[in-house]
C-alpha positions in Angstrom: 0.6 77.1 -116.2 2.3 75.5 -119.1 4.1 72.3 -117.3 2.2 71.5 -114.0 3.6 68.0 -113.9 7.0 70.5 -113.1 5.2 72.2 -110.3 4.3 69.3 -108.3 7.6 67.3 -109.2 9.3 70.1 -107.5 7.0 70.3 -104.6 7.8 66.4 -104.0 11.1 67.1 -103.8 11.0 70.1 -101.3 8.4 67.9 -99.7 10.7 64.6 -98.9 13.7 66.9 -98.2 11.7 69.0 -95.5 10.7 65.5 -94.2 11.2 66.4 -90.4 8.8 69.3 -90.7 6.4 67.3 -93.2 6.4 63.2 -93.5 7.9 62.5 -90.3 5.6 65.0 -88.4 2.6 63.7 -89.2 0.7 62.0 -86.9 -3.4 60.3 -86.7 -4.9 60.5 -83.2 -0.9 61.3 -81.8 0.4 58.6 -83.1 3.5 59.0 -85.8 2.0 57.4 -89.3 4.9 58.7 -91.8 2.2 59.4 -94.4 1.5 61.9 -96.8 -1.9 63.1 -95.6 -3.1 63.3 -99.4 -2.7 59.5 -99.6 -4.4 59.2 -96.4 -7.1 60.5 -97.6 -7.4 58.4 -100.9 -7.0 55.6 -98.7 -9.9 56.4 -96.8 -12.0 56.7 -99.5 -11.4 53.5 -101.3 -11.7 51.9 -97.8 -15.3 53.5 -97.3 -16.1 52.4 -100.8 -14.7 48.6 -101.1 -15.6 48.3 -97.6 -13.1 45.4 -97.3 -13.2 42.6 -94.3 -9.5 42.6 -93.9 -6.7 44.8 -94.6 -3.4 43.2 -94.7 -0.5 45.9 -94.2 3.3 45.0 -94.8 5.3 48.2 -92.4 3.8 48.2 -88.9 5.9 51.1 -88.4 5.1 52.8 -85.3 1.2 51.6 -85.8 0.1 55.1 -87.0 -1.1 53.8 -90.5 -2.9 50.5 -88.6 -4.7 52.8 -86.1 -5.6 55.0 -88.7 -7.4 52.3 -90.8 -8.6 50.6 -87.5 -10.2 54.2 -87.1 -12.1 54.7 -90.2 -13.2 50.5 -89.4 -14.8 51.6 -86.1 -16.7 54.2 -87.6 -17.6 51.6 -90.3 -19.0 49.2 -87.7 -16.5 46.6 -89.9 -13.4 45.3 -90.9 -9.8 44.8 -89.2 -6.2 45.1 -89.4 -3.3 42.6 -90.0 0.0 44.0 -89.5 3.6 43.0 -90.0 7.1 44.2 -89.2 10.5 42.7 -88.9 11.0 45.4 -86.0 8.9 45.5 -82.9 8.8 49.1 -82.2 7.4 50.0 -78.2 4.7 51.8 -77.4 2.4 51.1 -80.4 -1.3 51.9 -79.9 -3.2 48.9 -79.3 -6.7 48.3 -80.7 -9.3 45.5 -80.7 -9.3 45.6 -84.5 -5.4 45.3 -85.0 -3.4 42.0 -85.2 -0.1 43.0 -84.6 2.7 39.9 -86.0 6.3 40.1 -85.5 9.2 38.9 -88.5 9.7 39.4 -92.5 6.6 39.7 -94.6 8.5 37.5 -96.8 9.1 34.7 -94.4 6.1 31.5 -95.2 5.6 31.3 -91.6 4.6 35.1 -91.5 2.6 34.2 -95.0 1.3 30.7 -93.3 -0.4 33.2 -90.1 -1.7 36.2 -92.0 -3.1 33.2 -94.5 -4.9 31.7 -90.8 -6.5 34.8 -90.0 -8.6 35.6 -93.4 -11.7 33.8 -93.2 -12.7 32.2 -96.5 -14.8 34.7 -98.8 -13.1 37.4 -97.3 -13.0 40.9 -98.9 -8.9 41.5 -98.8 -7.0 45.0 -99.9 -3.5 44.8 -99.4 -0.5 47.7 -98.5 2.7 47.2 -99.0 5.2 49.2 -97.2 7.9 47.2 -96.0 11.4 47.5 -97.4 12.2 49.5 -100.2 14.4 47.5 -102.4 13.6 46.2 -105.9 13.9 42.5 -105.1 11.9 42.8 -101.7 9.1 44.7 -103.2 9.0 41.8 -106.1 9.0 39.1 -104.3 6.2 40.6 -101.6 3.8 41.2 -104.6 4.8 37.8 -105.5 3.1 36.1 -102.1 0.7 39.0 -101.1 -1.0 39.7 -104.4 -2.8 36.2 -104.4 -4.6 37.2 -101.0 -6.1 40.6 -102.7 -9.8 39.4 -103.8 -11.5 40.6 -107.1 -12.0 44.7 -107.3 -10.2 45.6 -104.2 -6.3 46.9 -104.2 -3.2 46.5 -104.1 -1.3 49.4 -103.0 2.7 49.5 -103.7 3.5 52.4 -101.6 6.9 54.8 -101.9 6.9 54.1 -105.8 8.2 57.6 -106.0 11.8 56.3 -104.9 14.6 56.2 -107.1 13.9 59.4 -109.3 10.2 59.2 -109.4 10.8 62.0 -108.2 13.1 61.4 -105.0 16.4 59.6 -104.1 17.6 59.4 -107.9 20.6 56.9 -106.6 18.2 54.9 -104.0 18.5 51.7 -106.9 15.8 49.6 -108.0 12.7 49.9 -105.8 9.2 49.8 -105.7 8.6 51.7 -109.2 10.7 48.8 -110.8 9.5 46.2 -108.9 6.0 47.1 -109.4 6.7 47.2 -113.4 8.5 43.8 -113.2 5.0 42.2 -111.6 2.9 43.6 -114.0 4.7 42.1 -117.0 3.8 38.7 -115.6 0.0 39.1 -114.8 -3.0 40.5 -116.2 -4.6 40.0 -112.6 -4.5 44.0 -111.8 -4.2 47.3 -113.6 -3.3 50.8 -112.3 -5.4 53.1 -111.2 -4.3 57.1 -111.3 -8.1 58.0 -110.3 -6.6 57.7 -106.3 -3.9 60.4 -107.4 -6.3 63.1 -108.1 -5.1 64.8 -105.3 -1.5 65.5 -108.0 0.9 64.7 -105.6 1.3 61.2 -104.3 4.2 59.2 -102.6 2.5 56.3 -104.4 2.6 57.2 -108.3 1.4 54.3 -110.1 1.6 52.1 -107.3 -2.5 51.8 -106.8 -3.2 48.2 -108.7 -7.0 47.5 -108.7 -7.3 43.5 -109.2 -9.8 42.8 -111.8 
């Protein structure tokens, strides 16, 4: 095959635009998680290897993602979940190891309780997944990448908006945003070895911290 990087570009493509057969029917344990199960299963993984104290997540969603990393926790025997969206979505699936918190990741009150609930010397890894847009993604790596501790992550999810591959006109976004951080830190690099799997929703967008 002379230009794989062409295969799976494609496939990304058929993949987001088939999204109610594929990203938006998948599911952990019932529950809706708007994953692509390859990333799932690099997230997994790095989680069974860091084995971090807290993850903080930034796109409660439905809970799917929560419950799934609240999952692999409990088979762990460690670790638990802090969770944040501006919308309060019914029916999410509750679980000892979930903190569910209400209002914009950005807002220093949200920061000033997710900050209360790490316990100093905390292992931290960090998922961002909140909204989209250049300047929101940029000013969340801003507040959130201080709370990642030394060799865990940083994950900038959906980097593959705004033609990396999908929605060319979707404007600046994660990819840029992401770009913009890391020409003012030294703090993390990228890691591609979680995107072995070729296809990712995250290109680029796993930062280990050093």
């Amino acid at each position: 095959m002379k230009r794989p990087d062409k295969v799976v570009e494609r496939f990304h493509r058929l993949y987001h635009a088939r999204g109610a057969q594929t990203y938006n029917n998948t599911h952990w344990l019932g529950v809706p998680t708007q994953k692509l199960p390859l990333d799932m299963w690099a997230f997994q993984e790095l989680i069974v290897a860091l084995k971090p104290d807290v993850i903080v997540e930034t796109g409660t969603y439905k809970g799917g993602s929560s419950f799934f990393y609240a999952t692999l926790f409990d088979w762990m025997g460690h670790g638990r979940v802090i969770t944040v969206d501006i919308e309060d979505y019914p029916n999410k699936p509750k679980h000892s190891r979930v903190t569910f918190l209400h209002g914009s990741s950005t807002d220093p009150k949200t920061l000033d309780q997710i900050r209360a609930l790490i316990r100093p010397n905390e292992k931290v890894m960090v998922f961002l997944d909140s909204d989209h847009r250049g300047p929101h993604v940029r000013e969340e790596l801003r507040l959130y990448s201080p709370l990642v501790t030394s060799g865990s992550y940083l994950i900038v999810e959906d980097t593959h908006f705004n033609g990396h591959p999908i929605l060319p006109n979707h404007g600046p976004g994660p990819w840029e945003a992401l770009d913009d951080f890391l020409a003012t830190t030294s703090d993390f690099t990228i890691d591609r070895a979680p995107e072995k799997f070729l296809f990712t929703f995250n290109p680029r967008g796993f930062l280990r911290r050093r």
